[in-house]
N, C-alpha and C positions, 0 to 999 in steps of 0.2 A: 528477548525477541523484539520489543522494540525499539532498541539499539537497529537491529539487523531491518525492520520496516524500514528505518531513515533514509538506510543505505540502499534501499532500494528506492524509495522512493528520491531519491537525489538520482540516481544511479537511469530509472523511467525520465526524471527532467533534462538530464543533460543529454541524453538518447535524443529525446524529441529535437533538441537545437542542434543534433548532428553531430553527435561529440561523441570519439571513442572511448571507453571508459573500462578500465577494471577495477574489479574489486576484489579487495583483500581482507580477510578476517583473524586477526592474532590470537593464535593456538600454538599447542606444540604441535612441531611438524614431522614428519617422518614416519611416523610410529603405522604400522597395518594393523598391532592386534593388541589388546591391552586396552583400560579405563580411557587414554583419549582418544584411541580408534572409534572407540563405543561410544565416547558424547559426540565425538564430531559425525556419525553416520546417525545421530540423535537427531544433531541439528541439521544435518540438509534434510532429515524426514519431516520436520517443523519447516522447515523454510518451504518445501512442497507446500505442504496443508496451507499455506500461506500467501502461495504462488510471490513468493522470493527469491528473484535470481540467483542461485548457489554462486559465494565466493569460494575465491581461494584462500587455501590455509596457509600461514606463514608464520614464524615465529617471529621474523620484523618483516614490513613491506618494506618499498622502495620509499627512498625517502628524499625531497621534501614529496610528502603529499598533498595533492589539490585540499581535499576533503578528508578529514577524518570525523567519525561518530563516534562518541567516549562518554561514558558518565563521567559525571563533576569528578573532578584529581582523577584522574587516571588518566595516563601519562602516554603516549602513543607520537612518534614521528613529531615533526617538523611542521603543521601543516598551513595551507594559506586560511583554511576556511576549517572552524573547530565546531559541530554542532552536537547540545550537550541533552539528550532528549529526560524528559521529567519521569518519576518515580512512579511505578504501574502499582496498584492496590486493589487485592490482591497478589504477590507476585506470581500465582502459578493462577490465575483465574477457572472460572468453573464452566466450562464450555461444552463438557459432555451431551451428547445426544445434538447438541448445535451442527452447521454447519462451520466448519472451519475457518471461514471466510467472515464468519459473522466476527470474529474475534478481529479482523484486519478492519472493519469498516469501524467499528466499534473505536477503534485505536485510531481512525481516522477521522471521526467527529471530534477530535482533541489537538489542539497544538501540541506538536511534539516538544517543544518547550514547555509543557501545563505536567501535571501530576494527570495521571488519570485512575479515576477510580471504576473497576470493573467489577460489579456487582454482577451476580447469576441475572437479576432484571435486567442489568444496562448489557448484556449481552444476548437476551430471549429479544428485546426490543430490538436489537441489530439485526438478526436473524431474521424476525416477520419482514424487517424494513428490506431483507435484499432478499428473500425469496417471493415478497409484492415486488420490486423494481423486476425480478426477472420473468416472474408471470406480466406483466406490463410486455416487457420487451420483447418477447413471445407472441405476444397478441401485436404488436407492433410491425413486427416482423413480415404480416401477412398482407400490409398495405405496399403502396409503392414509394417506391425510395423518392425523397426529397433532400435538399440540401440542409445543410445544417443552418442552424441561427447563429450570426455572425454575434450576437450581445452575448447568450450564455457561452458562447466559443471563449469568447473573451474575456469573460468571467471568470470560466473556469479555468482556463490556462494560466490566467491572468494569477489566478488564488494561487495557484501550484507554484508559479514563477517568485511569488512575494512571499518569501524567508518556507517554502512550503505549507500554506494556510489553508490545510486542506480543510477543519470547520467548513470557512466559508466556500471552499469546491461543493463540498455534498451539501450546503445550504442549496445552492447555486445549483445542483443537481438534482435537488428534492423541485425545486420550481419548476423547472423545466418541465420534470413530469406531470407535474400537475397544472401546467400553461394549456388552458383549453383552445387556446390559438395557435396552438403550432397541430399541421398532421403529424398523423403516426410515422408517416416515414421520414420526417424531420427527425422525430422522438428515435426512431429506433439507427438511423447512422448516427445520432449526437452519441449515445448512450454506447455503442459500438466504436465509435473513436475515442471518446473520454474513455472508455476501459483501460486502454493502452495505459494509462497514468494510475487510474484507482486500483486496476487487477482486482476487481468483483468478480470475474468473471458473469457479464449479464446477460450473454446470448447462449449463456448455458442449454437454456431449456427451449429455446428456439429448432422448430421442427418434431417437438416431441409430444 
């Protein structure tokens, strides 16, 4: 799955610059019923929970590709750009009763180049963290819209843009919230456009 986060998140960066993009995921292809029917309607139900653009299945893409996502030796296409995400610990993490999303944030406090290690705490901690940002942006929501701040804009654009560093985005996003100089309607368009990139989904709870 966080093979498949990358791709997404590459997939959310080059969107924003205006870039047509598909993507592809190598599987066997064809099959409606039978063991790879059953993981691949596995994985677009994990890619949901995830809010992950569903790829396409193919047993090779087109090739050369711009981007491919692969762990170390594994061999995939032609491409210009190879990015090789680090080894998740646990590999099946223990997220029950969580929010689903807490697992992506979680994954997102980490260079996708870092190992990341997912303990039952480092994922309860991710969960308070974005069921607080979206109680925030709920309450947020009730003031009047303002413009965004041109510094965290930049920041955090800026982190996603450089090798995908998103650490430092939700560094850069934990501040902002907590900037007691900006209004809430600063806070709540910033938190609303930076989603497009994070996929928290923060304006969840907004109106309820």
């Amino acid at each position: 799955m966080r093979s498949s986060l990358v791709a997404d998140l590459v997939r959310r960066v080059a969107e924003r610059h205006h870039l047509r993009v598909t993507t592809w995921h190598q599987a066997p292809g064809g099959e409606t019923t039978g063991p790879a029917a059953d993981r691949a309607q596995a994985l677009r139900v994990a890619w949901d929970g995830l809010n992950i653009y569903p790829a396409e299945f193919a047993v090779t893409a087109a090739d050369p590709l711009d981007v491919v996502v692969a762990r170390d030796g594994q061999a995939y296409g032609s491409p210009v750009y190879r990015l090789e995400p680090g080894q998740v610990q646990p590999q099946a993490p223990d997220g029950s009763g969580l929010d689903p999303l807490a697992l992506r944030l979680a994954l997102l406090g980490h260079h996708y180049r870092d190992p990341a290690i997912l303990s039952r705490q480092v994922l309860e901690a991710a969960d308070q963290k974005l069921r607080h940002w979206r109680e925030l942006v709920a309450g947020w929501a009730r003031s009047p819209s303002k413009p965004m701040c041109a510094q965290y804009t930049g920041d955090i654009l800026g982190a996603f843009d450089n090798d995908l560093d998103t650490p430092a985005a939700v560094r850069s996003l934990a501040a902002l919230a907590a900037d007691a100089e900006l209004p809430a309607g600063t806070k709540f368009e910033s938190f609303a456009y930076y989603d497009q990139l994070f996929g928290l989904d923060f304006a969840r709870d907004v109106g309820r």
